[in-house]
Backbone as JSON, one array per atom type, in Angstrom:
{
  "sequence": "XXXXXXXXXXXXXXXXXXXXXXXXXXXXXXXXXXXXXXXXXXXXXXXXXXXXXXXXXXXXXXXXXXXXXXXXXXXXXXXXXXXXXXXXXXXXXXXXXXXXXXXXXXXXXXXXXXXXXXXXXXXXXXXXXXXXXXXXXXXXXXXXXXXXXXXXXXXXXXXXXXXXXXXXXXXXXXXXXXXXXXXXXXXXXXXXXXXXXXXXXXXXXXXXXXXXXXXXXXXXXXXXXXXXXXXXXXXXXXXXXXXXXXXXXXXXXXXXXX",
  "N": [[101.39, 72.32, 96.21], [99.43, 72.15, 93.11], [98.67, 74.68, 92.01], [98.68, 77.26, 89.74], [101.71, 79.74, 88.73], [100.33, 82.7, 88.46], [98.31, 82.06, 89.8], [99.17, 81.89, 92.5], [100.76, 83.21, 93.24], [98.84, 85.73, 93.22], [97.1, 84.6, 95.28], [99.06, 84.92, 97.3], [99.54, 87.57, 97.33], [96.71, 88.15, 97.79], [96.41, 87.45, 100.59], [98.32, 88.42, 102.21], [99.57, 91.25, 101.05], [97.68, 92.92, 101.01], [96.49, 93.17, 98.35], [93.57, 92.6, 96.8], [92.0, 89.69, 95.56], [90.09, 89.4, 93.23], [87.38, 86.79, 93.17], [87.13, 84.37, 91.05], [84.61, 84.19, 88.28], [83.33, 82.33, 87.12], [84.81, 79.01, 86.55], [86.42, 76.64, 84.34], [87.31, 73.92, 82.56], [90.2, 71.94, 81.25], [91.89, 69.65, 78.85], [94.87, 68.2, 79.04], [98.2, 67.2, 77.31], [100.17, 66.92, 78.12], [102.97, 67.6, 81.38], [101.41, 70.19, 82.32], [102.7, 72.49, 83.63], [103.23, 75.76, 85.21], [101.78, 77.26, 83.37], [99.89, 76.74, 82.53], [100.7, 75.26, 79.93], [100.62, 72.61, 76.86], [97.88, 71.96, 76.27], [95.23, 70.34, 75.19], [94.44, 70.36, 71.55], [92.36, 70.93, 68.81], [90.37, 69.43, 66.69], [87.58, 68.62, 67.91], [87.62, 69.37, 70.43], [87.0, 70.98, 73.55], [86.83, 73.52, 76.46], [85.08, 72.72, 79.41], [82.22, 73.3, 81.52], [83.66, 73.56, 85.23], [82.89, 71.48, 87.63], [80.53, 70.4, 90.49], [81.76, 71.29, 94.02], [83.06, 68.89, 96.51], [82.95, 70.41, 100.27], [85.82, 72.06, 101.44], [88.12, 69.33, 103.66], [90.42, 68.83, 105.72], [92.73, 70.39, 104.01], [91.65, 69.79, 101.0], [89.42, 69.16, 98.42], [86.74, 67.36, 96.28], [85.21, 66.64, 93.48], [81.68, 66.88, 93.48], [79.97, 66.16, 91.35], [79.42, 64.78, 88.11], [81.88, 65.41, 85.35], [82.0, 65.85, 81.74], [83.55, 65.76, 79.17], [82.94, 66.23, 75.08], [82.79, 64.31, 72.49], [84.97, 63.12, 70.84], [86.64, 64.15, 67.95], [89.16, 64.42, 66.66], [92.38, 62.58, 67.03], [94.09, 63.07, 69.35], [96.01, 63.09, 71.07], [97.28, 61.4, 74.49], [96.02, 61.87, 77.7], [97.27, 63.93, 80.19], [96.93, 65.08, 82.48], [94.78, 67.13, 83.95], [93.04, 70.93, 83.66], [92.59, 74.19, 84.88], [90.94, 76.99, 84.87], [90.31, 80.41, 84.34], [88.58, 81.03, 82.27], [86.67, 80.41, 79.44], [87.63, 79.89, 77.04], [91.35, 81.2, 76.4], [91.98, 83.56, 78.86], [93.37, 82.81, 82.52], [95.61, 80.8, 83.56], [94.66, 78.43, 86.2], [94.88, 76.12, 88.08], [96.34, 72.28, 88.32], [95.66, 69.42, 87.98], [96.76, 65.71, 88.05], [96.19, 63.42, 85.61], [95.2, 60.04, 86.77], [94.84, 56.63, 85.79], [96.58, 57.55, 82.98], [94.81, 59.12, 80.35], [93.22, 57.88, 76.82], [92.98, 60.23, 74.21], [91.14, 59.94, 72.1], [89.55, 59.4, 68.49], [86.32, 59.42, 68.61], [86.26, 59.3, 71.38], [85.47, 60.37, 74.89], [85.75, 61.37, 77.2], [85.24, 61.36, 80.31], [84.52, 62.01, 83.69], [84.1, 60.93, 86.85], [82.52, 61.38, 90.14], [84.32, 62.54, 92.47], [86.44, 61.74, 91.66], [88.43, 63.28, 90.93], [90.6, 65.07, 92.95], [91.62, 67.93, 94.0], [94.49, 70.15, 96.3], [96.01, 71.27, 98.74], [99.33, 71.83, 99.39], [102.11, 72.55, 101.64], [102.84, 75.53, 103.38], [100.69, 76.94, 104.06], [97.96, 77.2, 106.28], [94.63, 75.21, 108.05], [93.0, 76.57, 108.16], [93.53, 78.52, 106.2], [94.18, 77.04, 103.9], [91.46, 75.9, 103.48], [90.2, 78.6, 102.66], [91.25, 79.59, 100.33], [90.71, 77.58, 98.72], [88.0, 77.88, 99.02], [87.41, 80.27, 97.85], [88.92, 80.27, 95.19], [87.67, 78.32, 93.69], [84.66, 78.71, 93.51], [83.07, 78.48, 96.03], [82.48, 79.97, 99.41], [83.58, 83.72, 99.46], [86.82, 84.49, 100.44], [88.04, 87.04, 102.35], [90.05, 89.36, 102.17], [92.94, 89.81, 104.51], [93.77, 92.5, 104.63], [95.84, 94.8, 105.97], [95.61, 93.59, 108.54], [97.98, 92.1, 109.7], [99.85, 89.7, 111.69], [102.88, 88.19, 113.24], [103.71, 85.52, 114.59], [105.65, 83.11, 117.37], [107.0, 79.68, 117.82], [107.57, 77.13, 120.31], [107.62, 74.29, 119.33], [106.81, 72.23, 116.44], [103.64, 73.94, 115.12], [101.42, 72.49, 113.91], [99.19, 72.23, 112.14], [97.06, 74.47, 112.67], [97.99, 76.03, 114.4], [99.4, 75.61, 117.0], [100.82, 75.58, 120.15], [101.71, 78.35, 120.27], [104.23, 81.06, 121.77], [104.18, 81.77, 124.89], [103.46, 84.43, 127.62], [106.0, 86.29, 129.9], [105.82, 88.76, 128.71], [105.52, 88.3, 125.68], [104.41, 89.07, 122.61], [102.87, 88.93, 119.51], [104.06, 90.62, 116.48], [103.01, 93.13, 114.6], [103.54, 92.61, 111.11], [103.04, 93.72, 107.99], [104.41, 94.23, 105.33], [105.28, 92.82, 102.84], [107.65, 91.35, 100.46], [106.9, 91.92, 97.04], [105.54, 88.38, 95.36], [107.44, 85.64, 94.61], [108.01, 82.83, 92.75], [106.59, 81.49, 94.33], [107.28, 81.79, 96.49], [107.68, 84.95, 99.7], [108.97, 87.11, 101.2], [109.35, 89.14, 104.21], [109.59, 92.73, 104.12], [110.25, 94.4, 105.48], [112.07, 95.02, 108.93], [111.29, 92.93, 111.9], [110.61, 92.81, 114.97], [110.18, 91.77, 118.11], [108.76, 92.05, 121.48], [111.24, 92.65, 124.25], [112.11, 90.04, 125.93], [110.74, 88.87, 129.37], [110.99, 86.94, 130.9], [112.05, 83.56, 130.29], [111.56, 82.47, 127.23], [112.08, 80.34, 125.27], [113.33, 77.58, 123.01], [113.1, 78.49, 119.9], [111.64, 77.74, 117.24], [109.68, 77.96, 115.07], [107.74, 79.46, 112.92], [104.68, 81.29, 112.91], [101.64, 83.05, 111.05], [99.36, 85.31, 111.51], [95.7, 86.67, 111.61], [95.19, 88.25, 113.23], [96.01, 90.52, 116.25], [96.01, 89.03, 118.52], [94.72, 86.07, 119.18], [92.5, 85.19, 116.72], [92.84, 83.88, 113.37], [94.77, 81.37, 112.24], [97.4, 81.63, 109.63], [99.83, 80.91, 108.07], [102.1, 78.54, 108.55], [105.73, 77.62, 109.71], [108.59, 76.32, 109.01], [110.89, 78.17, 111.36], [113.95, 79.89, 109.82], [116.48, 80.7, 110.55], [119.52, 81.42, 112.3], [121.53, 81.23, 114.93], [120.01, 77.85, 114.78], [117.5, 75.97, 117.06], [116.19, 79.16, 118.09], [117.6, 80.22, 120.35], [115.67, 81.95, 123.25], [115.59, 84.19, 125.29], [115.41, 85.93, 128.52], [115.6, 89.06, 128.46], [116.79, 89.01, 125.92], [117.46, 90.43, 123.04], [114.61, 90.3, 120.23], [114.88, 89.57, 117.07], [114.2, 90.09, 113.31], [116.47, 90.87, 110.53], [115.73, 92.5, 107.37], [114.22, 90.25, 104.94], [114.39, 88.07, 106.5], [112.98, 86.27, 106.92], [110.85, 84.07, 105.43], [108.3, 83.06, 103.31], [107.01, 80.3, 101.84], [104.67, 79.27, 99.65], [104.15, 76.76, 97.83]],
  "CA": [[100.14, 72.26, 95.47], [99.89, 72.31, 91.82], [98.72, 76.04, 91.22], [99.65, 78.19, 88.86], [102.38, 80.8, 88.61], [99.74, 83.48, 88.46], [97.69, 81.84, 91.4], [99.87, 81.36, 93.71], [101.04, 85.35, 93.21], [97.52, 86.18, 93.3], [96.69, 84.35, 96.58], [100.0, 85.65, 98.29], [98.98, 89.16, 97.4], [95.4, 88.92, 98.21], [96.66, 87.29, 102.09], [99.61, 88.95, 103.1], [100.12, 92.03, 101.01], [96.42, 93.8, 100.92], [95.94, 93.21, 97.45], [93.14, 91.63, 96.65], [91.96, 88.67, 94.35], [88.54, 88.87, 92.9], [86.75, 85.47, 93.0], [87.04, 84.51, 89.68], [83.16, 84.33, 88.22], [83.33, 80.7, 86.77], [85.61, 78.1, 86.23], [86.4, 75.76, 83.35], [88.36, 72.36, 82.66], [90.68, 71.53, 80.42], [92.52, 68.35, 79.15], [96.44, 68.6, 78.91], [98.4, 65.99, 76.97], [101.66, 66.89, 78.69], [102.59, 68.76, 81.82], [100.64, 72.12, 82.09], [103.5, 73.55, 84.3], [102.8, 76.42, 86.15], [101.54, 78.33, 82.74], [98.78, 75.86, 81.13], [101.39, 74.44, 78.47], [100.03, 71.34, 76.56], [96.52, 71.64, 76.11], [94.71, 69.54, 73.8], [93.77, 71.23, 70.85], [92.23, 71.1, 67.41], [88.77, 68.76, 66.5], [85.91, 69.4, 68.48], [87.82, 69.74, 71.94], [86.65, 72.84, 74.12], [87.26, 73.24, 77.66], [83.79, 72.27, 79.99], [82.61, 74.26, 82.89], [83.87, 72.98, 86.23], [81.77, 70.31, 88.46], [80.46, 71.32, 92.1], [83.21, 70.78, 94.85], [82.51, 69.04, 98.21], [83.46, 71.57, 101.37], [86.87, 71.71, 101.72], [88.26, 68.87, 104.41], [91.82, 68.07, 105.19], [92.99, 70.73, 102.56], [91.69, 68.85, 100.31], [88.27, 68.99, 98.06], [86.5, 66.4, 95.35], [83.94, 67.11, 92.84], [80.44, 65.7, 93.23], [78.8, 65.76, 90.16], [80.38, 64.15, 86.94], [82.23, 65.7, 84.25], [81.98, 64.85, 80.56], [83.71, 66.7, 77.76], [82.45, 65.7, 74.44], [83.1, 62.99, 71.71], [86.35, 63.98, 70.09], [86.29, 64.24, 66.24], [90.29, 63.84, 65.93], [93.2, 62.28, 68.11], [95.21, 64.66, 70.42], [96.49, 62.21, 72.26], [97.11, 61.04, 75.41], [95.73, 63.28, 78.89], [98.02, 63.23, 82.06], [96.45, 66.28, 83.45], [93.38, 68.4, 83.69], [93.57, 71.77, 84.21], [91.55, 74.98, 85.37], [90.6, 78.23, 83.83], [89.11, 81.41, 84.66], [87.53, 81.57, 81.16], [86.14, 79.33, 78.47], [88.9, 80.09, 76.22], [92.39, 82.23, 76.78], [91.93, 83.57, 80.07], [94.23, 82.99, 83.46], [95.36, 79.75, 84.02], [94.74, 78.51, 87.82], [95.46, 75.2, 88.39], [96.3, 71.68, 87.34], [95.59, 67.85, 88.97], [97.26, 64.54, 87.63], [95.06, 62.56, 85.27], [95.57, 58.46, 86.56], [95.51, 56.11, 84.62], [96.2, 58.75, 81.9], [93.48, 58.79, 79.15], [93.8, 58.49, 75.46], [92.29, 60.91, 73.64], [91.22, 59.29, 70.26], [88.46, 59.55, 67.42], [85.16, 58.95, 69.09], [86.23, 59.35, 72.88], [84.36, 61.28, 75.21], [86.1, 61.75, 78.84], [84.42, 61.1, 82.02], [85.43, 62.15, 85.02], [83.31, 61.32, 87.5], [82.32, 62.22, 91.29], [84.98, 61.68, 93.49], [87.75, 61.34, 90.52], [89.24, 64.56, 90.83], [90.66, 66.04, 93.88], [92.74, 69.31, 94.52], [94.77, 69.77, 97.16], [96.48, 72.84, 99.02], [99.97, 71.51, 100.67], [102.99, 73.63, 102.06], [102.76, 76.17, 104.54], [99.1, 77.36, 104.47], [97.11, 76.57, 107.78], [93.95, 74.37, 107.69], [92.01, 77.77, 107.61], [93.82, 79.17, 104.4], [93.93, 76.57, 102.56], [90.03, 75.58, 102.64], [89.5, 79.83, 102.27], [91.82, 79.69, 99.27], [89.75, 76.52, 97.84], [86.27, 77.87, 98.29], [87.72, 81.27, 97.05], [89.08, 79.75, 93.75], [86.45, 77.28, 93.46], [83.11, 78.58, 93.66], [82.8, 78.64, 97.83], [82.81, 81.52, 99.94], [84.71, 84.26, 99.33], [87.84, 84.94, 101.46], [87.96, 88.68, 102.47], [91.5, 89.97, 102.71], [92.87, 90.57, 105.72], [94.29, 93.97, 104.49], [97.17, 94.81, 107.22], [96.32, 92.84, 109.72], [98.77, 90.54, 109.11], [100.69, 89.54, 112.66], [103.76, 87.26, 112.97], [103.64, 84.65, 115.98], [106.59, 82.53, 117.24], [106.49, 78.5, 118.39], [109.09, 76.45, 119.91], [107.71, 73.6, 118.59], [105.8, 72.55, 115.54], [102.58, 74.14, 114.9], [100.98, 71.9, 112.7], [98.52, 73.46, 110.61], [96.14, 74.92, 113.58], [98.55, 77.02, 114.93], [99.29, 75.2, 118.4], [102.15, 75.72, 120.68], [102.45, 79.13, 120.59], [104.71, 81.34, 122.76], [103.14, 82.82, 125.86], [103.6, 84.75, 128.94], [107.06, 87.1, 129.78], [105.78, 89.91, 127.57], [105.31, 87.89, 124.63], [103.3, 89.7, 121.66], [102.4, 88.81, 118.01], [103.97, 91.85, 116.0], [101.99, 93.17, 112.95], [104.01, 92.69, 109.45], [102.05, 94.16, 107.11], [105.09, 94.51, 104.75], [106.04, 91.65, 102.06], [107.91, 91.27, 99.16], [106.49, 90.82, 95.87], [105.84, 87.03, 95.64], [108.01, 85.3, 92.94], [108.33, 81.16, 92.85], [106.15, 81.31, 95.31], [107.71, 82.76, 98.28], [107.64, 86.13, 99.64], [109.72, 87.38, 102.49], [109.46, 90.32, 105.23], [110.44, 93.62, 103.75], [111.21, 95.17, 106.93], [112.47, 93.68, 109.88], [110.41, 92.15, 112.63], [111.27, 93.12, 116.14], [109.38, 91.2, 118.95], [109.27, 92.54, 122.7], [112.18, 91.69, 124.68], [111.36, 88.83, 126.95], [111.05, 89.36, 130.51], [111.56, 85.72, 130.99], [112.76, 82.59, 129.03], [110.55, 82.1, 125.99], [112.32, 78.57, 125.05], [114.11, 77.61, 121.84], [112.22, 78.97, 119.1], [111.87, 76.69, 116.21], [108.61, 77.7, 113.77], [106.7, 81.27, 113.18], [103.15, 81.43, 112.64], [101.27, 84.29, 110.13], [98.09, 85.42, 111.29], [94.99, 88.0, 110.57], [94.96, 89.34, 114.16], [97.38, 90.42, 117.0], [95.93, 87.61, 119.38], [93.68, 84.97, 118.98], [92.04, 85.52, 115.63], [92.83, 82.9, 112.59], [96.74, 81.2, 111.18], [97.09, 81.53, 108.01], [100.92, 80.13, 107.64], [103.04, 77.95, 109.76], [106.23, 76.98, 108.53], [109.87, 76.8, 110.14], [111.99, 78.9, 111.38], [114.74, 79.52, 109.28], [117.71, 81.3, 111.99], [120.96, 81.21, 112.82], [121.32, 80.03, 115.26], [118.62, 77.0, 114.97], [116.67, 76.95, 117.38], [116.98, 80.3, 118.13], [117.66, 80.71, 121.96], [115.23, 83.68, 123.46], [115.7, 84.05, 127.38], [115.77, 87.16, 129.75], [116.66, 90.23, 127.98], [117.34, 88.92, 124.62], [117.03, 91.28, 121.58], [114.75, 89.17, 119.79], [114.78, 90.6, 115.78], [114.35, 89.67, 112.31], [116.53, 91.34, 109.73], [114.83, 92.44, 106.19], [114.23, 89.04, 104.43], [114.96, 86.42, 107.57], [110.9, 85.31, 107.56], [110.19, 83.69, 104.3], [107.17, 81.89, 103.45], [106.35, 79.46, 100.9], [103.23, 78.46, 99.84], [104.14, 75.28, 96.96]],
  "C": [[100.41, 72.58, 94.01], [99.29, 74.0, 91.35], [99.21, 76.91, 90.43], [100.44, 79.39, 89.0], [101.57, 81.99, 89.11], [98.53, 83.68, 89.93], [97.9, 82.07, 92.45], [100.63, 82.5, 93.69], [99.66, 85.98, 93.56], [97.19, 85.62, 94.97], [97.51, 84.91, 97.66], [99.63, 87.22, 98.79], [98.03, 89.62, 98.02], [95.49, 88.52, 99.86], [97.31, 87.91, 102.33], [100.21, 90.75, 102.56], [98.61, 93.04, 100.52], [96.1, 94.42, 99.43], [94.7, 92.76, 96.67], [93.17, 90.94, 95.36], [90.74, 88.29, 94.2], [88.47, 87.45, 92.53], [86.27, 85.11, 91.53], [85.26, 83.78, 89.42], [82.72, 82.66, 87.69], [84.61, 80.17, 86.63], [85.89, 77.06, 85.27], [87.45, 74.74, 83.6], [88.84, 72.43, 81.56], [91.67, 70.38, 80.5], [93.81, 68.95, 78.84], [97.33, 67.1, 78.38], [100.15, 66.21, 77.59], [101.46, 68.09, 79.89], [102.35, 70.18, 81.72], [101.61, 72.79, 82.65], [102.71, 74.86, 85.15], [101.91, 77.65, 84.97], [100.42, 77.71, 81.7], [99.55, 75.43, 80.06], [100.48, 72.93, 78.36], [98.73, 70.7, 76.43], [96.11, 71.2, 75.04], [93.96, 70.79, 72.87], [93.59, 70.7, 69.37], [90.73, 70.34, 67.62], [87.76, 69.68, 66.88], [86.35, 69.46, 70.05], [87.58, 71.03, 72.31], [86.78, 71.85, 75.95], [85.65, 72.89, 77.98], [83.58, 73.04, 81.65], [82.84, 72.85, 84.52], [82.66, 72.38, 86.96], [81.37, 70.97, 89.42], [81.6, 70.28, 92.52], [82.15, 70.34, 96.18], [83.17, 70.15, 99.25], [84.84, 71.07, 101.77], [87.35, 70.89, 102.94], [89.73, 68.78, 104.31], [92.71, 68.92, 104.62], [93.08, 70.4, 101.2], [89.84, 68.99, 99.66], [88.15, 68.2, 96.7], [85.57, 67.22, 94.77], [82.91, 65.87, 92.9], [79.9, 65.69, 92.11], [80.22, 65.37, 89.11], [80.53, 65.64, 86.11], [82.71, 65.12, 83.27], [82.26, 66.17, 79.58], [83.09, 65.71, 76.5], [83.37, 64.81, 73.96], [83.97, 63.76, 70.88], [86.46, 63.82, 68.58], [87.92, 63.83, 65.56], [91.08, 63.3, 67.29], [93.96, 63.22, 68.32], [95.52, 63.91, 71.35], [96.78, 61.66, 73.53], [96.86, 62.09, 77.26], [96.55, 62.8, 80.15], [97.78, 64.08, 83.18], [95.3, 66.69, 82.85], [93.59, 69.72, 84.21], [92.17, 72.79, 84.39], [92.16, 75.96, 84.84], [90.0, 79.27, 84.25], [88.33, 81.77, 83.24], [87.62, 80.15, 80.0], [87.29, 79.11, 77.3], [89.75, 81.29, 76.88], [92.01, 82.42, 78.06], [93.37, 83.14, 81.12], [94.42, 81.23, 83.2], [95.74, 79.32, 85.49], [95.47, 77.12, 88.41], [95.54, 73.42, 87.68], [96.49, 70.28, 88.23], [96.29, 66.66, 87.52], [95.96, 63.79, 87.28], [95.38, 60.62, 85.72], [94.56, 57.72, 87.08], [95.42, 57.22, 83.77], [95.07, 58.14, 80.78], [94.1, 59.37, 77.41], [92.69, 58.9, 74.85], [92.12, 60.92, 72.03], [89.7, 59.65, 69.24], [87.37, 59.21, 68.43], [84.86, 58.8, 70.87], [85.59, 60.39, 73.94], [84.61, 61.07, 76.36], [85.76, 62.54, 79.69], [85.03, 61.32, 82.77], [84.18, 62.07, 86.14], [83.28, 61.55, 88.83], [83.25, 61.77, 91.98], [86.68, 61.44, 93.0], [88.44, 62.41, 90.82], [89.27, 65.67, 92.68], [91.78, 66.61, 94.14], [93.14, 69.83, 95.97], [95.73, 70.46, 97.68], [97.98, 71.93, 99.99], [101.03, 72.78, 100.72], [102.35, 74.08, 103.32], [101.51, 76.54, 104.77], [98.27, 76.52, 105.33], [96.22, 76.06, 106.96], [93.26, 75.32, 107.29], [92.31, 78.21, 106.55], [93.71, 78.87, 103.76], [91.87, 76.25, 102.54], [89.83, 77.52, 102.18], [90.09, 79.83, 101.01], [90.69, 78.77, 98.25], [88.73, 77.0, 97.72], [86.33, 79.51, 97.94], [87.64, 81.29, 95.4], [87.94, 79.24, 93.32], [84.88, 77.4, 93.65], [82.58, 78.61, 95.17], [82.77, 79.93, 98.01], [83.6, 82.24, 99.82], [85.45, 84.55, 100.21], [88.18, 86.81, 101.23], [89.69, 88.8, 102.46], [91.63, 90.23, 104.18], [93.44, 91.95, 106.25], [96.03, 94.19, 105.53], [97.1, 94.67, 108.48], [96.64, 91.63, 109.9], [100.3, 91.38, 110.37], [101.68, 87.68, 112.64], [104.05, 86.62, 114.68], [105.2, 84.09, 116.42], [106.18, 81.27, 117.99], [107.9, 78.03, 118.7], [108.7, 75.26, 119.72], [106.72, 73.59, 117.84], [103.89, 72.81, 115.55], [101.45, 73.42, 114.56], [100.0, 72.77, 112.19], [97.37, 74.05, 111.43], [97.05, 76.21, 114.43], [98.98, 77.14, 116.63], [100.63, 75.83, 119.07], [103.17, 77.12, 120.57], [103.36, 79.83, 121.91], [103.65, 82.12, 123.81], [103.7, 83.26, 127.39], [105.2, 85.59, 128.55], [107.07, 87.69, 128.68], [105.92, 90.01, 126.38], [104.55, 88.24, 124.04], [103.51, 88.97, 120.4], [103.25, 90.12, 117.83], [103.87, 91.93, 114.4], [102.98, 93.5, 111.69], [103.23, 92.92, 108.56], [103.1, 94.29, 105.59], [105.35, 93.42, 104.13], [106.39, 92.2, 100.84], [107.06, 90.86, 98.06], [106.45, 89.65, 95.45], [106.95, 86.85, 93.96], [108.45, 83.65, 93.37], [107.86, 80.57, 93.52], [106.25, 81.34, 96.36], [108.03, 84.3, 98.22], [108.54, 86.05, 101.07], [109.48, 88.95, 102.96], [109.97, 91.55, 104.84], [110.82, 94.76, 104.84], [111.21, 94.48, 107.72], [111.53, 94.06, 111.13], [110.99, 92.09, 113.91], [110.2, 92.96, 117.35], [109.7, 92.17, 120.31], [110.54, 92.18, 123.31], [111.4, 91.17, 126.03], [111.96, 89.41, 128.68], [110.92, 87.7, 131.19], [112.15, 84.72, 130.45], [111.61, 82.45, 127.94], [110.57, 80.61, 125.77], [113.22, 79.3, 123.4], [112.82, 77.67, 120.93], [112.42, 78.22, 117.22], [110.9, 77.15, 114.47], [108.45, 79.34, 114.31], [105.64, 80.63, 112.19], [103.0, 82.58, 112.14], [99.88, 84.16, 110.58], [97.5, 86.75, 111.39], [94.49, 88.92, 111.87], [96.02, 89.25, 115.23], [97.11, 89.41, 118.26], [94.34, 87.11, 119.26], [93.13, 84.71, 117.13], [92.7, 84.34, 114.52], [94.27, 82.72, 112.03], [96.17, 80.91, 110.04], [98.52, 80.76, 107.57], [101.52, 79.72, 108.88], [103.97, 77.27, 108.88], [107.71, 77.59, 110.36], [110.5, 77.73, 110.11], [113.39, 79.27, 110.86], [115.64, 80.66, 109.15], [118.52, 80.81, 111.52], [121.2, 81.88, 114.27], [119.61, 78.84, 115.23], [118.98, 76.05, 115.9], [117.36, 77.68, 117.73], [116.49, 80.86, 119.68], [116.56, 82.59, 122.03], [114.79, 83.66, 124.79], [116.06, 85.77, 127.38], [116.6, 88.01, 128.87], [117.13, 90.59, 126.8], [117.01, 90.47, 123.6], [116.18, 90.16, 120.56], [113.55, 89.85, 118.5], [115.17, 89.67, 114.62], [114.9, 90.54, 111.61], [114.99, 91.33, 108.6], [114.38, 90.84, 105.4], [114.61, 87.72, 105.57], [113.17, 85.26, 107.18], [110.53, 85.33, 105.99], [109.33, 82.48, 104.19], [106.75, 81.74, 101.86], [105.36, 79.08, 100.83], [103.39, 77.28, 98.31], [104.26, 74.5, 98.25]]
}
């Protein structure tokens, strides 16, 4: 997803490490004549450009939301040339910057222009590891929706032997198989965080299977995934039958959310 540096630290924190992330109070737009990167670089500036407050969003589907109503910055007084992005803001000026969508066809930004965006034109879009549930709570977090509560420390780590997809299917079950609660992460940085202590499941009192993916969620059974992503062992998959020891060092369970 295209979020920003600061976002995408901010959302890690406020899921997985019981920090939270106040719902920022509005939102603004801005045009970008080169990529914004992860730090707002390249924003148009000088004339009569100002950022514009954000549109309404439809309800997140898919991980994935549009804006219904149009947006129209004004009639531009000088050239600042060409837009290949739009970006987002927690404030009208200076402020955080959150995130940033691909303008196409890019738009040129000349004497007398006055860019439209209208309903339907602009949609943001959560991919990586975040379940179907995280990413719409992340979207109508950021975006003006409901707020997503933290789930403080209860934050439990699942196992699958095959893929999850983004619902959280195919977990393990039966022969004294538990969830166990990680409440512990690293400081995010690049957008992944990893396990700062290690992760030590029951031992199995039967075969489990080959263990391929781990699941992140906000209770020790049943309750909502928040990440699914692979397993990433030695051995892969990672055999867990009768008896095993079956343990994560410090850092084995890292999760990305780009």
């Amino acid at each position: 997803m295209s979020a920003s540096d600061y976002l995408i630290e901010a959302l890690i924190n406020h899921t997985l490490r019981n920090d939270p992330f106040a719902q920022p109070s509005a939102v603004w737009l801005s045009l970008h004549v080169g990529d914004p990167g992860g730090d707002g670089d390249n924003e148009a500036s000088g004339g009569s450009y100002a950022r514009v407050a954000a549109p309404t969003w439809s309800s997140p589907d898919s991980r994935a939301m549009q804006n219904t109503s149009t947006v129209e910055f004004g009639t531009q007084s000088s050239a600042l040339g060409t837009v290949t992005h739009v970006g987002f803001w927690d404030a009208e000026t200076g402020g955080n910057f959150l995130w940033s969508v691909m303008v196409q066809p890019n738009i040129t930004l000349g004497v007398g222009s006055a860019p439209t965006f209208e309903a339907g034109q602009i949609t943001i879009s959560v991919v990586g590891s975040a379940s179907l549930y995280l990413a719409h709570a992340w979207l109508n977090h950021v975006f003006g929706g409901a707020a997503f509560t933290s789930p403080g420390t209860d934050i439990y780590v699942g196992l699958h032997t095959f893929p999850p997809g983004l619902t959280g299917t195919g977990e393990v079950s039966g022969n004294d198989y538990a969830r166990v609660q990680e409440d512990d992460w690293d400081a995010p940085s690049g957008g992944d965080t990893a396990n700062a202590s290690a992760i030590e499941f029951p031992t199995p009192a039967g075969n489990w299977g080959n263990l391929s993916y781990f699941s992140v969620w906000d209770s020790s059974a049943s309750g909502n995934v928040l990440i699914v992503q692979v397993l990433d062992s030695d051995p892969y998959p990672y055999p867990a039958e009768l008896g095993d020891d079956i343990a994560f060092s410090v850092g084995a369970i890292t999760v990305s959310v780009k």
